[in-house]
C-alpha positions in Angstrom: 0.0 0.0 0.0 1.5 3.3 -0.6 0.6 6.2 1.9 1.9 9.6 1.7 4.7 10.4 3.2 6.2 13.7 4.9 9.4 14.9 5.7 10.7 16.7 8.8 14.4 17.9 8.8 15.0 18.7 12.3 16.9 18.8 15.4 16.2 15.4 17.9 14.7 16.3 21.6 16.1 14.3 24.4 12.9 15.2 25.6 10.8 14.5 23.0 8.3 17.2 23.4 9.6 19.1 20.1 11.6 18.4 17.5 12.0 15.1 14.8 10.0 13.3 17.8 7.5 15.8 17.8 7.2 16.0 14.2 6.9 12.7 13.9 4.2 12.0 16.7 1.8 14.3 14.8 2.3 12.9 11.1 1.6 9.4 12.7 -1.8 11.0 14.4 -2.7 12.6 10.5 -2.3 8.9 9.3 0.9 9.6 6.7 4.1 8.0 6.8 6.6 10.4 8.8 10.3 10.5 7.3 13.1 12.5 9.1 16.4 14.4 8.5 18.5 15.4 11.8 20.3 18.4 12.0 21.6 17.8 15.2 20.4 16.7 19.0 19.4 19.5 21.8 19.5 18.1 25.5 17.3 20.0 27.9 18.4 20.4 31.7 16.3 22.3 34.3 18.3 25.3 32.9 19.8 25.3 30.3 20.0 23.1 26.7 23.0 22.1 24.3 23.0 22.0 20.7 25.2 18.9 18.7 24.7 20.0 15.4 25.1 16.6 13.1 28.1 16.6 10.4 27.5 18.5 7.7 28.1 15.1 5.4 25.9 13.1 7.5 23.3 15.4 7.2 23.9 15.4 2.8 23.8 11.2 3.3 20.8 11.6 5.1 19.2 14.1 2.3 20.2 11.9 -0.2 18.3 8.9 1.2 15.2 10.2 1.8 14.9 12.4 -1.5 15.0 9.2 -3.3 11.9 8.0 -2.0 8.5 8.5 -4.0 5.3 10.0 -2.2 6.8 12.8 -0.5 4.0 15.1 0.0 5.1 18.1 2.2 8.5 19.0 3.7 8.3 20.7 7.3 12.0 22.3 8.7 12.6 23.2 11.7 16.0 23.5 13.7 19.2 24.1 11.4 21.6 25.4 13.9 24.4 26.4 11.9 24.5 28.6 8.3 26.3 25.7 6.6 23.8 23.0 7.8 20.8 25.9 6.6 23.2 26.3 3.0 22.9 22.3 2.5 19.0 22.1 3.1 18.5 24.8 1.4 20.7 23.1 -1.6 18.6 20.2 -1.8 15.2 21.8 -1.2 15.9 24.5 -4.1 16.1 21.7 -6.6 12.2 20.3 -5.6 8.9 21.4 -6.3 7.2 19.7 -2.6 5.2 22.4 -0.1 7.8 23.4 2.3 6.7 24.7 5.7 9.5 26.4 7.7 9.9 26.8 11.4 12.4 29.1 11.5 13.5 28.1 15.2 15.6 30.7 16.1 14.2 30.6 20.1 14.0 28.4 22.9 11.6 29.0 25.6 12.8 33.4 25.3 16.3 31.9 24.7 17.8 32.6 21.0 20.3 30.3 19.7 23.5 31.9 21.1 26.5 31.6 18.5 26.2 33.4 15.7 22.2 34.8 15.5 22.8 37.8 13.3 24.3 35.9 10.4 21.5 32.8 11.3 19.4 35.1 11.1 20.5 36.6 7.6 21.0 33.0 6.0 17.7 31.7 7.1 16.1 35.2 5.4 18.2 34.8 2.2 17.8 31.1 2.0 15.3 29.5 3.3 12.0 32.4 3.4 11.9 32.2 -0.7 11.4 28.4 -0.3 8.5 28.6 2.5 5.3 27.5 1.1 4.2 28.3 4.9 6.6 30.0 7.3 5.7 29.7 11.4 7.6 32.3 13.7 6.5 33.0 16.9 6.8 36.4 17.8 10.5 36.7 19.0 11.5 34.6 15.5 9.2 37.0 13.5 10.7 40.0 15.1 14.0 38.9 14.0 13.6 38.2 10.8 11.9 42.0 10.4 14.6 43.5 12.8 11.1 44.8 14.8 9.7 44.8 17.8 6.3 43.3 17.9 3.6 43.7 20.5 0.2 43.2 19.8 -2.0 42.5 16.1 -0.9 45.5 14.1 2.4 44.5 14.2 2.2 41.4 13.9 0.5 42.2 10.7 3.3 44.3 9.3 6.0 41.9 10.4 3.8 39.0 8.2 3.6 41.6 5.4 7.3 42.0 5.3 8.0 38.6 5.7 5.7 37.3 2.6 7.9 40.0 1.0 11.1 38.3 1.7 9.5 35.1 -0.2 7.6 33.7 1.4 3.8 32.6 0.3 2.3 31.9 3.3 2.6 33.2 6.6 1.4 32.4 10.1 2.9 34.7 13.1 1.7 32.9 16.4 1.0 35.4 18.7 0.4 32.2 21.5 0.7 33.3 25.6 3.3 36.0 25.0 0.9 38.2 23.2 -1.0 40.2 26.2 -4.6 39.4 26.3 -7.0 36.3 27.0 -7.1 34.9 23.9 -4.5 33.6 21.7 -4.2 35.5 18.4 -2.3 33.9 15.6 -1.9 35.7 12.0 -2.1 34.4 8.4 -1.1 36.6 5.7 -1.1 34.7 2.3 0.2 37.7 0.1 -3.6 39.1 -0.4 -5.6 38.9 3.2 -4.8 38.6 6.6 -6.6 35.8 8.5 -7.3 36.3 12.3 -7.2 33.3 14.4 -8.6 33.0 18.0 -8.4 30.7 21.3 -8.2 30.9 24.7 -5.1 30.8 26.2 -4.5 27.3 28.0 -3.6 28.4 32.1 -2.2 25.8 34.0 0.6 25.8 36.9 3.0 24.3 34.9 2.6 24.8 30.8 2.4 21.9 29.1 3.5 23.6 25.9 7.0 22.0 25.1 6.9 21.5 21.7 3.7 23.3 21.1 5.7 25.3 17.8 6.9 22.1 16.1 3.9 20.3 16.7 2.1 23.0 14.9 4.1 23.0 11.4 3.9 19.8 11.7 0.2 19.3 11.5 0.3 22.1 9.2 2.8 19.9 6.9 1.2 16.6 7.7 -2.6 18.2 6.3 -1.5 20.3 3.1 -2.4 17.9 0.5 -6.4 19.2 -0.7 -7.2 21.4 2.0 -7.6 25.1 2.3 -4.7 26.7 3.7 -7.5 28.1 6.5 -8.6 25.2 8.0 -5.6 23.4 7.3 -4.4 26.1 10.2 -7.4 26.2 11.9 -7.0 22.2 12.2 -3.3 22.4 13.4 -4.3 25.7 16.0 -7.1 22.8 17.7 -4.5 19.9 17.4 -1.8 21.8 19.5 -4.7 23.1 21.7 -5.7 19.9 22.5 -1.8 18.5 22.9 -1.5 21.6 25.5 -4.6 20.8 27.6 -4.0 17.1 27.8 0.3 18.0 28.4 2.5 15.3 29.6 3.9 16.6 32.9 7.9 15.9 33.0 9.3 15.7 36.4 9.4 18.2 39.8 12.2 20.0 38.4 11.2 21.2 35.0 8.8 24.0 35.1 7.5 23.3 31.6 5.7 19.9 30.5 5.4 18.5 26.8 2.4 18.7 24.4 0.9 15.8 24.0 0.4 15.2 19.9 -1.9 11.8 20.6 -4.5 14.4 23.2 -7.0 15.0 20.3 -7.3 11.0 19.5 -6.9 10.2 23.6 -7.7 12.7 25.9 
């Protein structure tokens, strides 16, 4: 039987709450066949997480196997933390005509990547926003990439605007619990209209919302194929909302639990 099958080229979580293991939790919950690239491995201690990036020619051997598969439907990115490991991906994915949705992780729980973000920053802008069929910043990442500040709709607005700009075709800005307000406020921008999306903000004593970015380009990725790109957004907002609400609490000393991507199915 042949299924469709998406890609994630990512970093692995020791935790698992983002990243490949993340990614590849949700493609299994949207029924396609989840295929995976690793950049490199991020460990997370109570305060503080380590980035192995993978070698650069295990990371092309890796491309190479995977690209020679049929079925590919959609391509989700997310962690490249160096510009030479962003230059190869964005190598290979030049050369393809598959959806692309980009997580241009740039941030770890208010924590940017620490060597070298001005010139990630730059390659990921130069490289890899004309390849986004969907790009996914959160508000720090968006900010960023616009060299703005952004604090509440209108911004976020502008920043989406400049981003499609850069390339991009599609655009969501998630607003999520570091926008003020009640309700979470993501943004779409798909060149022509803006699309407002709305839902309350999840408040529990500890946030079960490790993961909750790369769980959402996931869906996104693992739900392109025949859908509207509003609903297919919609759909992945509900999925993480779900994950969050139904979190899988860690341990005592981690103030932060994961999203759980099987909630929707389960919980």
């Amino acid at each position: 039987m042949m299924v469709n099958k998406v890609l994630t080229i990512a970093g692995s979580d020791s935790l698992s709450g983002g990243g490949i293991q993340a990614d590849l939790a949700t493609f299994e919950e949207y029924g396609v066949v989840g295929l995976s690239v690793i950049s490199s491995i991020v460990t997370v201690q109570t305060d503080s997480f380590q980035i192995f990036p993978m070698d650069i020619n295990v990371i092309k051997a890796q491309l190479a196997s995977v690209m020679s598969l049929n079925q590919i439907v959609a391509i989700k990115v997310g962690l490249l933390p160096t510009v030479d490991i962003i230059n190869v991906v964005a190598d290979c994915l030049s050369t393809i005509s598959i959806p692309i949705i980009i997580d241009p992780v740039m941030i770890f729980k208010e924590t940017a990547l620490k060597n070298g973000k001005s010139e990630l920053t730059q390659v990921i802008r130069d490289r890899l926003l004309p390849l986004a069929t969907v790009l996914t910043p959160n508000l720090n990442e968006a900010g960023l990439l616009t060299n703005t500040e952004i604090h509440n709709v209108d911004d976020m607005k502008q920043a989406a605007r400049r981003l499609v700009g850069e390339g991009a075709k599609n655009v969501v800005i998630k607003g999520g619990a570091r926008l003020s307000g009640d309700v979470a406020v993501d943004v779409l921008f798909d060149g022509e209209e803006f699309t407002i999306f709305q839902n309350e903000k999840v408040i529990t004593l500890v946030p079960y919302n490790n993961g909750a970015g790369c769980t959402f380009s996931a869906s996104i990725a693992a739900n392109m194929t025949g859908n509207d790109m509003r609903e297919t957004i919609q759909d992945a907002k509900a999925f993480v909302l779900a994950g969050i609400k139904n979190g899988v609490a860690l341990n005592d000393e981690f103030n932060v639990g994961n999203v759980w991507q099987a909630a929707r199915r389960l919980g």
